[in-house]
C-alpha positions, 0 to 999 in steps of 0.5 A: 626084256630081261637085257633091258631089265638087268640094265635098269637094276644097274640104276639102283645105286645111282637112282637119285642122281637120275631122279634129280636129273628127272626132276630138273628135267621136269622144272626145266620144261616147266619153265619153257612153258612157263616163259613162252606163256608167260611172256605172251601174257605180260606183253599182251597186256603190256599192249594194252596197258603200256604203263612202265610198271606193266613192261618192266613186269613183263621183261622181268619175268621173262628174263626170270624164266629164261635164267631158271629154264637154261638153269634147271636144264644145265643141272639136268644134264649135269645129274643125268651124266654124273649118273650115267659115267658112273653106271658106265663105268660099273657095266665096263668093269662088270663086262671085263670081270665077266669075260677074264674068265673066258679067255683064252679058251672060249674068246679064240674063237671070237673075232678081235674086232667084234670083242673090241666092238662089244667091249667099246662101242656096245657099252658106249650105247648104252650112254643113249639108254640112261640119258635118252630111254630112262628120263624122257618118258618120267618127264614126258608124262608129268609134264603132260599130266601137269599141262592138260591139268592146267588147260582144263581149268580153262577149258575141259575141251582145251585140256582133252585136246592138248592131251590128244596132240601131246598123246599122238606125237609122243606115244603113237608117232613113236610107236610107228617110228620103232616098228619102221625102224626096228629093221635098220636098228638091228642092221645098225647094230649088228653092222657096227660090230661087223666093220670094226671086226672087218677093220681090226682084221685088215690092219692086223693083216695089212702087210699080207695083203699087200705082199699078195697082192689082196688087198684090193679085194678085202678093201671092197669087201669092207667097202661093201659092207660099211655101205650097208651099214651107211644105208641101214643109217641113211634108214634110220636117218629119214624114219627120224626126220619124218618123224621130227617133221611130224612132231613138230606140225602136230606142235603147230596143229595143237596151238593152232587148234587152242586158238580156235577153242579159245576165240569163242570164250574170249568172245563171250567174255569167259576168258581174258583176250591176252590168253589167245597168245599165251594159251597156244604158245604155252602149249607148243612149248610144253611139245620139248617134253614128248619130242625126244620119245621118237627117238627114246624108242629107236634108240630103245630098239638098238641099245637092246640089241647092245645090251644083247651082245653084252650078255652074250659074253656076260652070261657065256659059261667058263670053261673052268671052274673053282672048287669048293672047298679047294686044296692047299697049294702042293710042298711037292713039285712033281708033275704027273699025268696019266691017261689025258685025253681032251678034246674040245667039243663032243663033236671035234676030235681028239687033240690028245689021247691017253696021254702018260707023263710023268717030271720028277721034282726038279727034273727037266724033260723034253717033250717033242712031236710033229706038228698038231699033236697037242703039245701046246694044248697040253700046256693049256691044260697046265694053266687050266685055261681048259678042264680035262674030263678024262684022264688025271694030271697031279702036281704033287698029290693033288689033281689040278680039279681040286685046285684054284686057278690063281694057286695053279698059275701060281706054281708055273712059269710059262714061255707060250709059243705065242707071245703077246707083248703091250705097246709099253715100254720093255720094262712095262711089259716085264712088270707084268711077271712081278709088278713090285720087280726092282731095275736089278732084278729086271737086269738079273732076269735079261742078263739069263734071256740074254737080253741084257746087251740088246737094251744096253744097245737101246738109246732109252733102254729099258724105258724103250716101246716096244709097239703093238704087239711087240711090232718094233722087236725081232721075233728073237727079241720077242722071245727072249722078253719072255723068258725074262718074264718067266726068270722074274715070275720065279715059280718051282715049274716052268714050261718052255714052248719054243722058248727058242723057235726064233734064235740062231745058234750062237744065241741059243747056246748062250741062252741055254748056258745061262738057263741051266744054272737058272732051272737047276731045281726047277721043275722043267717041260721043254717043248722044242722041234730042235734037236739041240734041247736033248743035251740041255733036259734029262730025257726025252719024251716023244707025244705023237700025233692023235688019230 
């Protein structure tokens, strides 16, 4: 309920626009009661008196009604969706602000398919929320108030009857509709998010797949579990066509029921005959406004279960946090760590150690190790994607705690060793390191990643796509567009995580030719497995591995 809460208050700010919708909403049904009423008791008098005035009153009004019922009903869907794309587009802002700070510490371990999910089609349910949970019910119950009102000026038993049949389709039908689908919802729900993660994977590894031959065997997994999901919707799909069913028999109980109330007041000459055709089809009409709240409650039951796995993330702790007040970023750039131990949890085990390092401003040290002892981990620590509990790590005189994030990335440029590339061009995806970099500096920052002959080899050159992921590169290539980025970010540190992990020699040894007059100055962490970075650092440190 607090979800569903939290969602409601997003409304506030745009609470007019729904309630015009309500409104409208309101006219509109008003008016299809009106029309069926109406028409019936113009043409039944027509009938009786067919003079040219009485059918000329009857066409009259009907076309009236019609225009104003097609009218009212276009601006209510009009107000309800301005509404809606607003709030929709406040809750997808709100939900990547809410997760920025997660990532990547906390969303590694979080499927890509399910984030997608979550971030798409969780939100894009919540569209079915404002338009089709919120409105129903306000126009529901005033347009039964208002009718039964009407029917018992004729009749109080007439007035108690329509309310009844009203009642039983749009409270207690739907009520038995959410608890025979609140199972499948769920399913349907959390089912979506399964298939999209299962999906995303698959494409992802497809290549794999193929190459050992597995592919069959993901394929039927993925298979096994849409059917599940297809299922759980086929479920929910005839919970939603009995109950369609049933709402509209109620509808013809209810009209069938007036006429038989009526025929002995027409018969004793309290009500007029013509009201024998207006009174049930007026009242059959006025079922538009309790039918849709079947579905209003399913659609409660899954958007609440969306609205779950939203906060879910929303509310997820970061795993670093600003000071208050913060330091002033440090003049000094030397780096100095001291007794660094971390792990990841209470429960996992130690990634590093006691761990003592010291770079001198303006010195470039090597760092190296066997595989897993936390080098990577270490630059993590670096960027503050994690907070350190034990141990220190200064730059300058200032620990990294007291420090905001934004000031911290501010003095560091980093190669990581995984490198993500959009699926932009190539100079799209150097942007990124300086948005206002001009063409000059971009070819400043290849010529020093020895990128520079690659792109002039390029028919679009710079304006080149790179893929997804950098899908249309070589691994060498990839690496290399980073570096560039780090050349164009400029900052007084930079860290180098197998900034050359997928470069033949030749390429290499140009690459660090025009990177050492580029670090001079520069405070630099090389972390490489090859042998060759000795000659281009100032020392040596050796990290080993945590037991």
């Amino acid at each position: 309920m607090n979800d569903m809460r939290r969602l409601l208050q997003l409304v506030v700010p745009h609470w007019h626009w729904l309630a015009a919708g309500a409104l409208f909403g309101i006219v509109a049904t008003g008016s299809n009661v009106a029309l069926m009423g109406l028409s019936a008791y113009l043409i039944s008098k027509a009938a009786i008196a067919t003079g040219v005035a009485e059918l000329a009153l009857a066409i009259t009004g009907v076309r009236v009604l019609a225009i104003s019922r097609a009218g009212f009903r276009y601006l209510e869907r009009y107000t309800t969706h301005r509404a809606m794309f607003r709030i929709l587009s406040t809750v997808r802002v709100w939900f990547y602000r809410a997760v920025e700070p997660l990532a990547p510490a906390r969303l590694v371990h979080e499927r890509s398919g399910d984030l997608l999910t979550r971030s798409v089609s969780d939100v894009d349910a919540l569209e079915d929320f404002y338009i089709k949970v919120v409105v129903p019910p306000v126009v529901a119950a005033v347009v039964v108030a208002g009718v039964s009102v009407v029917y018992g000026i004729f009749d109080p038993l007439i007035g108690l009857s329509l309310a009844f049949f009203l009642v039983l389709t749009g409270v207690i039908l739907p009520l038995v509709s959410r608890w025979l689908s609140a199972a499948p919802a769920r399913a349907v729900a959390t089912g979506r998010g399964d298939v999209g993660a299962m999906l995303v994977d698959e494409l992802g590894g497809v290549a794999d797949l193929v190459a050992l031959d597995a592919a069959a065997g993901h394929r039927s997994r993925l298979l096994e579990r849409a059917r599940e999901l297809d299922e759980a919707r086929r479920r929910l799909g005839v919970i939603e066509g009995v109950a369609n069913a049933l709402s509209g028999l109620f509808a013809s109980l209810a009209g069938l029921v007036i006429l038989v109330l009526a025929i002995p007041l027409v018969t004793s000459g309290e009500m007029e005959g013509v009201f024998l055709a207006a009174l049930p089809l007026a009242a059959i009409a006025s079922f538009e406004a309790v039918q849709p709240l079947a579905r209003s409650l399913q659609l409660y039951d899954s958007t609440k279960v969306s609205a779950r796995r939203l906060f879910e993330l929303i509310d997820a702790p970061a795993p670093v946090t600003d000071p208050e007040p913060a330091a002033e970023p440090p003049g000094d750039r030397d780096v100095v760590i001291e007794g660094l131990s971390f792990r990841f949890g209470e429960t996992e085990p130690w990634v590093l150690r006691d761990l003592d390092l010291r770079l001198a401003a303006g010195e470039r040290v090597a760092l190296v190790g066997p595989s897993g002892c936390g080098k990577s981990t270490l630059v993590s620590l670096l960027l503050r994607f994690w907070d350190y509990e034990i141990g220190s790590i200064r730059i300058g005189e200032c620990e990294l705690h007291e420090l905001e994030q934004e000031d911290t990335r501010a003095l560091l440029a980093v190669v990581p060793q995984d490198v993500h590339l959009f699926n932009a061009t190539i100079e799209d995806n150097l942007l990124v390191a300086d948005a206002h970099a001009t063409r000059e500096d971009l070819e400043r920052a290849c010529a020093v990643a020895q990128l520079d002959g690659f792109i002039a080899s390029l028919p679009n050159g710079f304006d080149s796509v790179v893929g997804e992921d950098g899908l249309l590169l070589s691994g060498g290539e990839r690496r290399r567009l980073a570096i560039a980025r780090a050349v164009l970010k400029d900052a007084p540190i930079v860290v180098l995580d197998e900034a050359s992990a997928d470069l033949d020699s030749t390429t290499e040894a140009a690459l660090w030719s025009a990177l050492d007059p580029w670090l001079e100055g520069r405070t630099a962490l090389v972390i490489s497995h090859r042998p060759t970075v000795s000659t281009h650092v100032d020392r040596v440190a050796e990290l080993g591995s945590v037991s």
